[in-house]
C-alpha positions as CSV (number, residue, x, y, z in Angstrom):
1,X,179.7,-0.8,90.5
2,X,178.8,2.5,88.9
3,X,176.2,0.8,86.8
4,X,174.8,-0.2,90.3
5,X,175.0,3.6,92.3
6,X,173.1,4.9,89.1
7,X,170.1,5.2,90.0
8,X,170.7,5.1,93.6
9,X,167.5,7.8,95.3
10,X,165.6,8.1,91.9
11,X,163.1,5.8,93.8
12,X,162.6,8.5,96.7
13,X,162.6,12.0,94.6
14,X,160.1,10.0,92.7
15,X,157.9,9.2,95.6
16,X,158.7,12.7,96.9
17,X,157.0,14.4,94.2
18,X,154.4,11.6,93.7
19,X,153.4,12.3,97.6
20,X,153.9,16.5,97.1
21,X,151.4,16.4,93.9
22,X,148.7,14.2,96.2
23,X,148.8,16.7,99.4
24,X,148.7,19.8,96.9
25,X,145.6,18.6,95.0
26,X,144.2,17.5,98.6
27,X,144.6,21.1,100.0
28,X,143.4,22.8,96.9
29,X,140.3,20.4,96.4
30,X,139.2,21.4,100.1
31,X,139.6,25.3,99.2
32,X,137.5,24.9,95.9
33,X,134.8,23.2,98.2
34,X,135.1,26.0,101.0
35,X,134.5,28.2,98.2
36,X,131.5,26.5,97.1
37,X,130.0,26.1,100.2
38,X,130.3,29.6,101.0
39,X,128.9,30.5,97.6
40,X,126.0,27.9,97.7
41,X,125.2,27.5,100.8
42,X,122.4,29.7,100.9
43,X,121.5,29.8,97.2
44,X,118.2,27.7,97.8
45,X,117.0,30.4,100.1
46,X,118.3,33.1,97.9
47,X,116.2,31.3,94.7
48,X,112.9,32.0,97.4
49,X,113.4,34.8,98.0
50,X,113.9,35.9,93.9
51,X,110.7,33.7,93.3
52,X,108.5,36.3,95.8
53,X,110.0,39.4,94.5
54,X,109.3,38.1,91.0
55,X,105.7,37.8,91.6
56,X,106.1,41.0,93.4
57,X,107.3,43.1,91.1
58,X,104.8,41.2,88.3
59,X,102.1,42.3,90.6
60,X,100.6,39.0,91.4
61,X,100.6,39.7,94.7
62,X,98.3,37.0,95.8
63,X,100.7,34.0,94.8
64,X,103.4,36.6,97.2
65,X,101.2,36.2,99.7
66,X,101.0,32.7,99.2
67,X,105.0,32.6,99.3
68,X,105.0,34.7,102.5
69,X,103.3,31.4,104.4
70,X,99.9,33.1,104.5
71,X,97.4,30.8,102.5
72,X,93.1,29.8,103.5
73,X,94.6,26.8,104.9
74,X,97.5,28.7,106.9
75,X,95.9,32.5,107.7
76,X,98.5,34.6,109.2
77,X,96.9,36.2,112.0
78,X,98.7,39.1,112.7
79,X,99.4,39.8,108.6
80,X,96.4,39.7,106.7
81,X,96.1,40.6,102.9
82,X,95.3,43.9,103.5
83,X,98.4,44.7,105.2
84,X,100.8,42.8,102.7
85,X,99.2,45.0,99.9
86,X,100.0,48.3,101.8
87,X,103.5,46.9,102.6
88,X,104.2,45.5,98.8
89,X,101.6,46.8,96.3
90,X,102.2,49.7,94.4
91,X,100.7,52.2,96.7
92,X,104.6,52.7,97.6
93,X,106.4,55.3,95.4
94,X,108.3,53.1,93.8
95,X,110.8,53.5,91.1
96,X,112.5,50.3,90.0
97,X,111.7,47.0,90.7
98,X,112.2,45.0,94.0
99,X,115.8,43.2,94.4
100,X,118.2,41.5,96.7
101,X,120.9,43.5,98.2
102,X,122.4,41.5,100.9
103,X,122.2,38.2,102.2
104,X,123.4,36.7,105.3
105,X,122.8,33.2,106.7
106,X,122.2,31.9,110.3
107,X,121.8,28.4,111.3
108,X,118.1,28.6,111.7
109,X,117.2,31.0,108.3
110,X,118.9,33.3,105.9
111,X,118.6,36.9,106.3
112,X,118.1,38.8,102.8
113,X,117.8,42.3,102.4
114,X,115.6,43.3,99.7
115,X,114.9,47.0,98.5
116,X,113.0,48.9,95.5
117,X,114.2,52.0,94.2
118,X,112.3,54.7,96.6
119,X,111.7,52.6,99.6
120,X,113.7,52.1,102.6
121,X,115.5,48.3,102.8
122,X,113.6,45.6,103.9
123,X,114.8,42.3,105.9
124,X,113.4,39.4,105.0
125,X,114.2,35.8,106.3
126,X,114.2,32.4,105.0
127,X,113.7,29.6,107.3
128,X,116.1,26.7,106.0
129,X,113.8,23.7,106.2
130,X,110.4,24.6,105.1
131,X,111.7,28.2,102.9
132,X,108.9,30.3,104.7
133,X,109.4,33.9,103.7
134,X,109.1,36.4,106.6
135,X,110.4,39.4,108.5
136,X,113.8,39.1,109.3
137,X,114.2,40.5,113.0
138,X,117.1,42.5,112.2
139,X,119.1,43.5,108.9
140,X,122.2,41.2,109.7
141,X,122.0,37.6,112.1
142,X,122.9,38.0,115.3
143,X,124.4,35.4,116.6
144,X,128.5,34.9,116.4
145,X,130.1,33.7,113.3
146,X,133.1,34.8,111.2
147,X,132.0,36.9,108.8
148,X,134.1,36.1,105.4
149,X,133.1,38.2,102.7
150,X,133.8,41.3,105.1
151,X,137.1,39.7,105.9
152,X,138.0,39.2,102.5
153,X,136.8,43.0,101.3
154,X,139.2,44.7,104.2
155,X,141.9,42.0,103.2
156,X,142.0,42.7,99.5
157,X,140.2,46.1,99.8
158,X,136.3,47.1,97.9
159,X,133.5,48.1,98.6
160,X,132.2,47.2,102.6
161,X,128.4,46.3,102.6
């Protein structure tokens, strides 16, 4: 009979630790893709938004133009060439080249915050469907949402943006 009780529950703590190894690897696969969403979520918008200031700071301002939805097919109206020049050409003191700050994304586009060194910050947006650069109407979206990286800087302390 002792031959028998032996191995009585070796059955069980193996399934036990079978089961505990599957819901650990479940629960730490959905935190590396919460991660990666939060980092790549916006990345497509961010790559735009790199792409203008690129040609921006090459000065081939015409192709930023281009990037900014204004073409001789599309005209913007209310932002011709003339304008963009005075707001991006070098007629600004500027001393170092354009680059992202700060991004934040909404449902409908991703506000980015771009700035040059001797020029005040500048909010751009990305629309997420057709990745139309334009003036963001405010430095940070507006509607509700949880703001994560702010969480996580109070949480574990650094620098706030």
């Amino acid at each position: 009979m002792s031959t028998y009780l032996q191995t009585y529950g070796e059955g069980d703590e193996r399934r036990g630790r079978i089961i505990r190894i599957l819901v650990l690897s479940a629960i730490a696969l959905l935190i590396v893709a919460w991660i990666l969403y939060l980092i790549l979520h916006n990345y497509s918008e961010k790559k735009t938004v790199q792409h203008f200031l690129d040609q921006v700071n090459a000065r081939q301002y015409q192709q930023a133009y281009a990037d900014f939805g204004c073409t001789d097919k599309t005209p913007c109206p209310n932002y011709d060439y003339q304008r963009f020049l005075r707001d991006w050409a070098p007629q600004k003191p500027i001393t170092s080249p354009w680059r992202i700050v700060s991004l934040d994304g909404c449902k409908q586009f991703v506000t980015i915050n771009v700035q040059a060194g001797g020029t005040e910050l500048e909010s751009l947006a990305v629309e997420r469907g057709t990745h139309t650069v334009m003036y963001a109407p405010s430095a940070e979206c507006q509607e509700p949402k949880w703001h994560w990286k702010q969480f996580f800087q109070r949480l574990f302390g650094g620098k706030q943006s």
